[in-house]
Structures are given as C-alpha cells and as structure tokens.
MDTraj code that builds the backbone (N, CA, C; nanometers):
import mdtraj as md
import numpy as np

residues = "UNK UNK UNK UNK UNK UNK UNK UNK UNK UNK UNK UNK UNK UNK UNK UNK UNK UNK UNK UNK UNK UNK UNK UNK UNK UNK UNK UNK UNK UNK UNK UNK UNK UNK UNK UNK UNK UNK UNK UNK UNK UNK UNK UNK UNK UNK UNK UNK UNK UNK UNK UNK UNK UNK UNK UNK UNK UNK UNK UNK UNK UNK UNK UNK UNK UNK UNK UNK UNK UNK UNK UNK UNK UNK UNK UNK UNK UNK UNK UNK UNK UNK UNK UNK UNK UNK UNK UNK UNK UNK UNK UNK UNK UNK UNK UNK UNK UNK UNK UNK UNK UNK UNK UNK UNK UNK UNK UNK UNK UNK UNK UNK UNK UNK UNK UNK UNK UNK UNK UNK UNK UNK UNK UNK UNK UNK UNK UNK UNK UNK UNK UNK UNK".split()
xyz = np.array([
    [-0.5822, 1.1877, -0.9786],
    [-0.6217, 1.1477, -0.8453],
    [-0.5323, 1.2189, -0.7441],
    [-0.5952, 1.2612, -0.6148],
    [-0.4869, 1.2953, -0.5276],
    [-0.4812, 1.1854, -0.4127],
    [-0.3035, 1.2386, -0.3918],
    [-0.2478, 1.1214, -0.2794],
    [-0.2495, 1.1569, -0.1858],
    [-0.2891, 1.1209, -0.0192],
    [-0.2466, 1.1547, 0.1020],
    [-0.0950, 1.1452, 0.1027],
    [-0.0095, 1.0091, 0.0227],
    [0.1245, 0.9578, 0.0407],
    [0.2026, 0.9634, -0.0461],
    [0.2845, 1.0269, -0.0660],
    [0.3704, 1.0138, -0.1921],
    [0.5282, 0.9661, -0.1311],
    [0.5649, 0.8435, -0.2686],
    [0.7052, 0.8022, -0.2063],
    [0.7563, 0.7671, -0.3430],
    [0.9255, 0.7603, -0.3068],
    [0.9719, 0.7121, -0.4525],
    [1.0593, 0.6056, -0.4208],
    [1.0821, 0.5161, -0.5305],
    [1.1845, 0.4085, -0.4766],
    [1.2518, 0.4102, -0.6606],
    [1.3398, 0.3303, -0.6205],
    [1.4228, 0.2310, -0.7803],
    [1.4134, 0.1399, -0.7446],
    [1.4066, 0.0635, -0.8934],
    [1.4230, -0.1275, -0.9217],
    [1.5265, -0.1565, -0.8801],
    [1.5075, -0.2809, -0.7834],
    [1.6679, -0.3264, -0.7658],
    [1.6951, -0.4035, -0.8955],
    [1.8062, -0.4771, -0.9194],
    [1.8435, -0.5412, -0.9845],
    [1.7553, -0.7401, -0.9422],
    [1.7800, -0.7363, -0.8190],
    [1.7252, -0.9010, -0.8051],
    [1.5786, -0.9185, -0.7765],
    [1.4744, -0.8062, -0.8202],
    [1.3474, -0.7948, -0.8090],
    [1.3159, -0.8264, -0.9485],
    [1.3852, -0.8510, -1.0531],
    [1.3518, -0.9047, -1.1612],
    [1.3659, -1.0196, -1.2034],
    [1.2975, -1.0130, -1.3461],
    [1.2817, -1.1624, -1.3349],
    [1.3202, -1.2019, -1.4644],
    [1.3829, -1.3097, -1.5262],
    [1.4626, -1.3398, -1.6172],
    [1.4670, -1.3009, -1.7270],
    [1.3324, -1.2219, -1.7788],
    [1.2946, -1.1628, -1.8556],
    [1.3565, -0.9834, -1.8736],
    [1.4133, -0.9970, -1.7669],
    [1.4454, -0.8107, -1.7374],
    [1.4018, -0.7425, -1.7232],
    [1.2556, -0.8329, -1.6126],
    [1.1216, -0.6895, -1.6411],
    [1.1071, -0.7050, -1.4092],
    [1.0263, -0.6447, -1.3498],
    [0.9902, -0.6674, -1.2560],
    [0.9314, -0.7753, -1.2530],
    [0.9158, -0.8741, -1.1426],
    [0.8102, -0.9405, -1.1504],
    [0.6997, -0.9660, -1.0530],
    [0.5854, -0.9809, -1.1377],
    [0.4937, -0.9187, -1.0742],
    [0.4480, -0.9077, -0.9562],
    [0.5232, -1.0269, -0.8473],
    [0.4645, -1.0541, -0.6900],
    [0.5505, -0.8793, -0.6616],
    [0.6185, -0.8474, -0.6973],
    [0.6816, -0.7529, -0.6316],
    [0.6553, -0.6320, -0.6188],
    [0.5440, -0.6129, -0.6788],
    [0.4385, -0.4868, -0.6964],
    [0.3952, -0.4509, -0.5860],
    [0.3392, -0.6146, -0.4859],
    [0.2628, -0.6273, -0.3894],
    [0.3885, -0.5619, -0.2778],
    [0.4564, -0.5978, -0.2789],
    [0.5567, -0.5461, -0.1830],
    [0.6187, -0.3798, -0.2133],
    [0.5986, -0.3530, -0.2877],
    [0.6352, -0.2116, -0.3130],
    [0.4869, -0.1070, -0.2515],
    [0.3853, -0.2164, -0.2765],
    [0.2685, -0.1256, -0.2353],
    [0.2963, -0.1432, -0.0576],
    [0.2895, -0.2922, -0.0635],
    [0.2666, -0.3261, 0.1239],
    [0.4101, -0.2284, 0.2087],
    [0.4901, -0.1607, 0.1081],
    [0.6053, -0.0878, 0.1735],
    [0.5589, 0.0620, 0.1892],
    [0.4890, 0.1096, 0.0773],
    [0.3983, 0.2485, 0.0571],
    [0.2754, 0.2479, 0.1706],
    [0.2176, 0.1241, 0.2203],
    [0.1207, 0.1547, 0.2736],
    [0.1649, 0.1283, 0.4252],
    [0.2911, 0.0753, 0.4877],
    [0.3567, 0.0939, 0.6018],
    [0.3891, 0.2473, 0.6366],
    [0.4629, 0.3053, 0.5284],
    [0.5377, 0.4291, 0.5216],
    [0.3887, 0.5427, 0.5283],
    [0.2856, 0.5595, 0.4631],
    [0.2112, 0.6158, 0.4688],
    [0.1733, 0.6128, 0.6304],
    [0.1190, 0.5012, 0.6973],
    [0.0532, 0.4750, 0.8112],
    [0.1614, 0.5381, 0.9228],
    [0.2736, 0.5258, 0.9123],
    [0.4337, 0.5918, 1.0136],
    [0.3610, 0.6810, 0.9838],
    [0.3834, 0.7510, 0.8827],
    [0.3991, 0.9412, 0.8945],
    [0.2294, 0.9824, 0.9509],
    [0.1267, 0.8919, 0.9564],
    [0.0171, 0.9173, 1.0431],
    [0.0261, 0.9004, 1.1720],
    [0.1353, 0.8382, 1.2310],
    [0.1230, 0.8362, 1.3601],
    [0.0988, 0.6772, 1.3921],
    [0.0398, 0.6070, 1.3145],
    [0.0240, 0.4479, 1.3327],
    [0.1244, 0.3711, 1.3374],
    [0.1360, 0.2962, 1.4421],
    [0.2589, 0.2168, 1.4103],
    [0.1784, 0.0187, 1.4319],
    [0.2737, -0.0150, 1.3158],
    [0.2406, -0.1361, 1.3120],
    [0.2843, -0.2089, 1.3904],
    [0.4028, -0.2329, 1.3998],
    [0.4258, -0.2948, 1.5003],
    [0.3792, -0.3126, 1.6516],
    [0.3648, -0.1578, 1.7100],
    [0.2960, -0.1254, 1.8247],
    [0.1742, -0.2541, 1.8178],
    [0.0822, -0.2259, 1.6866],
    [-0.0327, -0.2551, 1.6924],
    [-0.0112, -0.3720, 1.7325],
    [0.0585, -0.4575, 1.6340],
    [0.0676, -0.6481, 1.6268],
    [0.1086, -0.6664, 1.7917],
    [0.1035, -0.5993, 1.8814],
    [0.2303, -0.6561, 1.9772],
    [0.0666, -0.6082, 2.1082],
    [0.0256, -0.4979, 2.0899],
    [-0.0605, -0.4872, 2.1438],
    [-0.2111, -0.5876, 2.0888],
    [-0.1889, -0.6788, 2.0170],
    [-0.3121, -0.7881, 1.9465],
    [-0.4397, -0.7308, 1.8476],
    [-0.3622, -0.5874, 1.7846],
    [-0.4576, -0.5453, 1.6637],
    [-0.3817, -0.5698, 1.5510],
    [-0.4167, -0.6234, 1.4526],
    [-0.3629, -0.7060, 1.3437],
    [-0.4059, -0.6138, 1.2133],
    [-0.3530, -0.5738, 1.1187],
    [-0.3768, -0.5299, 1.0076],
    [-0.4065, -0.6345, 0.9179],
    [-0.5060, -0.6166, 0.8583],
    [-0.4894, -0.7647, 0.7531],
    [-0.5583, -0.7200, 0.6343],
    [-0.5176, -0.7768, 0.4973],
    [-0.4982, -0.7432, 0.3978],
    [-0.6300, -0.8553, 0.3306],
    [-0.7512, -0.8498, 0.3124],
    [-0.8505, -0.9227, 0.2880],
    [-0.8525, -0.9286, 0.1109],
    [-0.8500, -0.8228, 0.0676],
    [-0.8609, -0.8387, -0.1111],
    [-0.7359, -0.7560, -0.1950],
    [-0.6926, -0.7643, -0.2683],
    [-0.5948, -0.7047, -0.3578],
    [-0.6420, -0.7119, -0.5041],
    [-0.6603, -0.5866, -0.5586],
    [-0.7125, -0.5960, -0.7151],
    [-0.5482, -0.4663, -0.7812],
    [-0.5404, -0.5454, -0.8657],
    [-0.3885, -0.5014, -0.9325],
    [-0.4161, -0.4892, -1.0994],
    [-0.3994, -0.3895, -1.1530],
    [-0.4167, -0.3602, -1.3238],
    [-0.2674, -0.3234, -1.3742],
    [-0.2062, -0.4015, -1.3871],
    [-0.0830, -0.4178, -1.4648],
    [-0.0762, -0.2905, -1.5797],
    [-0.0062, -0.2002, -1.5863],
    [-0.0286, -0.1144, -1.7198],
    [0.0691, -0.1102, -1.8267],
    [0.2068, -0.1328, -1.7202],
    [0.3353, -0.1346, -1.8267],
    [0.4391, -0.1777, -1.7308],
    [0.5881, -0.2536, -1.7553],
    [0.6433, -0.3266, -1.6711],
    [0.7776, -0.2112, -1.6256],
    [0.7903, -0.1969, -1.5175],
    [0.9038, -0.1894, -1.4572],
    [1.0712, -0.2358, -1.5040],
    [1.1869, -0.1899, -1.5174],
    [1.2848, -0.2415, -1.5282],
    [1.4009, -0.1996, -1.4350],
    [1.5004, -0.2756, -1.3986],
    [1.6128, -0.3072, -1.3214],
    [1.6586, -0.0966, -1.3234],
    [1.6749, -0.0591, -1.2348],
    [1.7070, 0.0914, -1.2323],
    [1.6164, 0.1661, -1.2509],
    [1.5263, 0.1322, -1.3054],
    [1.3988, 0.2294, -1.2971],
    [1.3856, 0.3440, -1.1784],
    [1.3385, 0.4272, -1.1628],
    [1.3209, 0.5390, -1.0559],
    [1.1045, 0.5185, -1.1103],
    [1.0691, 0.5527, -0.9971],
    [0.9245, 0.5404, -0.9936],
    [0.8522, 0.6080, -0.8555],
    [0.7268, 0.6534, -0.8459],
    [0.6586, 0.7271, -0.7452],
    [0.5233, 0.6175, -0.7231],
    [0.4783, 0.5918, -0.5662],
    [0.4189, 0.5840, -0.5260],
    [0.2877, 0.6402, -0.4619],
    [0.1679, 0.6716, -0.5261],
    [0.0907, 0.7461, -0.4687],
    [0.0046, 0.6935, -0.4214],
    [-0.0870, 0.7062, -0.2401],
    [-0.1481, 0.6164, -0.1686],
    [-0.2190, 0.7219, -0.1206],
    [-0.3659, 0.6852, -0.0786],
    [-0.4505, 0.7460, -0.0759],
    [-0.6044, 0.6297, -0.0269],
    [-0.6078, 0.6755, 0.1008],
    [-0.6911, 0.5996, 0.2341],
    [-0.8170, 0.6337, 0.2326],
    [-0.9372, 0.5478, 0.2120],
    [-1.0850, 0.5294, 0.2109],
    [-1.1146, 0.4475, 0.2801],
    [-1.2458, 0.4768, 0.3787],
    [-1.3531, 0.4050, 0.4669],
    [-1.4382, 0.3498, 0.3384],
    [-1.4416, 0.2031, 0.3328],
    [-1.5790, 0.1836, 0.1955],
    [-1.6896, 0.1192, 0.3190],
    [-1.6395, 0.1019, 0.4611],
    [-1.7622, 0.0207, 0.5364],
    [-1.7260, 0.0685, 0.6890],
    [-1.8361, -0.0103, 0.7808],
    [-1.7854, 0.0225, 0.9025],
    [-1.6397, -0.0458, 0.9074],
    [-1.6214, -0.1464, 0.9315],
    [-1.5227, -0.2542, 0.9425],
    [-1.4027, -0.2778, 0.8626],
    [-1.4121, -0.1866, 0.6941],
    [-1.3156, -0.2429, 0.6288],
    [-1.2507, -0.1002, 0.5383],
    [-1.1542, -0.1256, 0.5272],
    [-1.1089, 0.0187, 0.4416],
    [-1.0158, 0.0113, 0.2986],
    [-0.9701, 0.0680, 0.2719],
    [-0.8913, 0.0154, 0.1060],
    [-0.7834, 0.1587, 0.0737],
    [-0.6957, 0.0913, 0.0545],
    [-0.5840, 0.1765, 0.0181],
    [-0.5766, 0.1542, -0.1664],
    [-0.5871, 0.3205, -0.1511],
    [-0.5866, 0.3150, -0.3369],
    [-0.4737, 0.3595, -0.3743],
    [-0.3771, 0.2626, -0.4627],
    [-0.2291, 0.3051, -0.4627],
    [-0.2077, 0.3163, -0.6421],
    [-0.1411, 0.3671, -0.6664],
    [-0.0838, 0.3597, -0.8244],
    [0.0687, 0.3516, -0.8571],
    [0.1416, 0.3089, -0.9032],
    [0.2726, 0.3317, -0.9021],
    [0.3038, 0.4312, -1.0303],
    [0.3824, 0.4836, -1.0883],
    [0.4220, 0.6176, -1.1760],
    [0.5388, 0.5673, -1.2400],
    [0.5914, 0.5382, -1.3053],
    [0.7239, 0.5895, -1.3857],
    [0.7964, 0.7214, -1.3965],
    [0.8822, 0.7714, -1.3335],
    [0.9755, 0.8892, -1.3212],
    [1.0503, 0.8794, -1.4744],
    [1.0574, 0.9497, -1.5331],
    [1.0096, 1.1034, -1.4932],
    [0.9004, 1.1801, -1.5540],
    [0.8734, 1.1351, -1.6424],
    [0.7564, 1.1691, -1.7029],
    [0.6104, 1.0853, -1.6505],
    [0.6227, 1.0686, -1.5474],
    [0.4853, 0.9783, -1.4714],
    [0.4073, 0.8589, -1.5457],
    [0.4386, 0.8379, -1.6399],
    [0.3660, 0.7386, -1.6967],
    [0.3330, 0.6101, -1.6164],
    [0.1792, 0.6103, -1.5982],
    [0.1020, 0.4935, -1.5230],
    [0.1426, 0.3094, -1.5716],
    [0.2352, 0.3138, -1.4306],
    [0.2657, 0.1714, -1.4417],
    [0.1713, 0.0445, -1.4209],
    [0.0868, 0.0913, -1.2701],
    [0.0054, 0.0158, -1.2316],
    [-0.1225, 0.1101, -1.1606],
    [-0.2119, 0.0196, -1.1582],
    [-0.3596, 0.0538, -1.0298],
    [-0.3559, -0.0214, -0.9158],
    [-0.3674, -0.0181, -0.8025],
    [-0.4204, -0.0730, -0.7342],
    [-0.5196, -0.0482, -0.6253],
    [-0.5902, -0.1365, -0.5578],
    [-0.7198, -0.1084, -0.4974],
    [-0.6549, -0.2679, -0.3345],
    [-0.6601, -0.2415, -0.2390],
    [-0.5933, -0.2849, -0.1306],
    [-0.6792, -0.2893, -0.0115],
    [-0.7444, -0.3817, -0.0145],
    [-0.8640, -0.4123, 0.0932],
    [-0.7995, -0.4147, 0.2016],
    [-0.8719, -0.3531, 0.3219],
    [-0.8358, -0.4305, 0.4387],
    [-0.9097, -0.4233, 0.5546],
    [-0.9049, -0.4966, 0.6448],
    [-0.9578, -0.4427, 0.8101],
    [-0.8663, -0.4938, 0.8724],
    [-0.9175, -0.5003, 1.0308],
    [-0.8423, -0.5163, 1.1419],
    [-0.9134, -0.6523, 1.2304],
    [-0.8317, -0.7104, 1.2756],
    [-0.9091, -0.7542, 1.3929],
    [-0.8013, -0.8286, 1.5287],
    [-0.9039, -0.7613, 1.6222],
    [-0.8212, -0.8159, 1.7893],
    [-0.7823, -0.9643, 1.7556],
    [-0.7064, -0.9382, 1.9028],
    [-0.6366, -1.0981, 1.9361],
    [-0.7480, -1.1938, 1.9297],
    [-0.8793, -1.1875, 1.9442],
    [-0.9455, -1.3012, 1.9752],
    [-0.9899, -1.3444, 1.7841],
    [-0.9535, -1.2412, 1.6913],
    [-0.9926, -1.2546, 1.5743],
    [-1.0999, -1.2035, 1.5730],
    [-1.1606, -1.0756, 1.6080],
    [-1.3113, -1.0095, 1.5762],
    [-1.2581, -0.8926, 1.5029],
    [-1.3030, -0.8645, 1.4208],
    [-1.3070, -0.7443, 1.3043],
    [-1.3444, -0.6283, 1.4230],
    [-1.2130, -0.5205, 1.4039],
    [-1.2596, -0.3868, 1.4342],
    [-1.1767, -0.3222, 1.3737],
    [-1.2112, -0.2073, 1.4320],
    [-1.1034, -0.0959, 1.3883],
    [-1.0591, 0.0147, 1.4775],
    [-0.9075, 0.0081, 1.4819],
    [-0.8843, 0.0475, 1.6414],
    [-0.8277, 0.2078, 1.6475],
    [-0.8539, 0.2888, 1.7346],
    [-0.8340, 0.4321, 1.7999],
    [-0.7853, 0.4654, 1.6906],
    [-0.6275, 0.4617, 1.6489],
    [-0.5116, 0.4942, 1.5845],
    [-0.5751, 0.4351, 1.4508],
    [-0.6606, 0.3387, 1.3708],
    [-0.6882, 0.3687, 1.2271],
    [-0.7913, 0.4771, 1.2456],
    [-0.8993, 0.4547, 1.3363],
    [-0.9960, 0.5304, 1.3487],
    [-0.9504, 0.6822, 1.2655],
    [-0.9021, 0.7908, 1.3621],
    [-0.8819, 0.9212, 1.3665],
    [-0.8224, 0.9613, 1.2341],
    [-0.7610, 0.8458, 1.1526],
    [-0.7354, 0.9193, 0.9885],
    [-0.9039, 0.8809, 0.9156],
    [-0.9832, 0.8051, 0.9526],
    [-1.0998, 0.8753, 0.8870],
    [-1.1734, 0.9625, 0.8680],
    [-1.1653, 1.0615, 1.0123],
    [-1.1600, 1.1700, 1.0351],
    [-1.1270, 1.2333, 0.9591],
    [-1.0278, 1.2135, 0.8889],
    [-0.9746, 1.3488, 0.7755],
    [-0.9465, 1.3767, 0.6404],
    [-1.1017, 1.2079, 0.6355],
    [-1.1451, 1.2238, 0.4689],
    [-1.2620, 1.3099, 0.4779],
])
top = md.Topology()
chain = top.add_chain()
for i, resn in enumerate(residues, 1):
    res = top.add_residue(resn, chain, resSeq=i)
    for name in ("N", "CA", "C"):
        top.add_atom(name, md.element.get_by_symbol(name[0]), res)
traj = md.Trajectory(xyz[None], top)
C-alpha cells in the first residue's frame, strides 16, 4: 500500500500492560497521533479548527490486531487519506515493526466534521487534500 504519511515512534515502557505486551487502547492513540501529524504537515491545523467551531470527529474505528508490540520496540506508521462519501472520509493507517516491517496492525478510521451548531460538513482546509487523491 502507499502512504501519504510516514512516521516512526518506540514503545514506552508505561504503555504496557502487565503482560509485557502493548495494550491495546494504545494503538488508538498512536494512530489518533499519526493522523494529527499527517494533517500538520498538510497545512490543517486542529486546533485552529476546534477554536474556529469545526470539529473533527472520529465516527467508526475498525482495528485487525496482527502481532503485539513490546516495551522498546521501534515501529513505522503509515497513513493514507480517502473521500468514501460526500460528508465522511477514513484514514487508512497500518503500524510496521522496524526493522524488518513486519505488519503489526490494520486500521480503517472513519471520520467527518461538523460546525458548531453540529451539522456534518467538511471544511476549506479538509476539502483541498481531496484534491490530491
């Protein structure tokens, strides 16, 4: 698959879980950190958005577990942005194992937008990266 985003991080040590493995809520946050960092280097800023009353919101999350993470691990993030509707879009992320890439996880990351009053859109600044699928 190709990525618009590529990022790398390591396991901390207190992201695990008694077992000595990652655990699993923390996937979600490694992605929701990949898909901040992706949207910066487009020019989107979130914060801007929330403050101006366009809200990012995260409607479905589908996650395929492949193999677990451990404490020091080194790993790559690859993210990669699709229109599936007018209104809603999905970030397709995978995480990697360094160094030999071996597929840790899938994921599939629903989302839309909607104004302060709560109406589904999608505003200027997501707009123009659809443009450049």
């Amino acid at each position: 698959m190709e990525y618009t985003h590529v990022m790398s991080m390591q396991v901390r040590d207190y992201e695990c879980d008694v077992q000595g493995l990652v655990n699993n809520s923390v996937y979600q946050n490694y992605l929701e950190h990949a898909r901040h960092t992706f949207l910066h280097t487009q020019g989107v800023d979130f914060a801007e958005l929330a403050r101006n009353q366009v809200n990012l919101v995260v409607i479905k999350v589908e996650l395929e577990y492949k193999r677990s993470l451990r404490p020091g691990d080194e790993f790559w993030i690859g993210t990669r942005l699709e229109r599936v509707s007018r209104l809603k879009f999905q970030f397709m992320q995978d995480i990697f194992l360094k160094p030999d890439d071996t597929l840790v996880l899938k994921g599939i990351v629903t989302g839309t937008s909607v104004s302060g009053n709560g109406r589904p859109m999608v505003p200027q600044q997501l707009a123009h990266l659809f443009d450049k699928i």
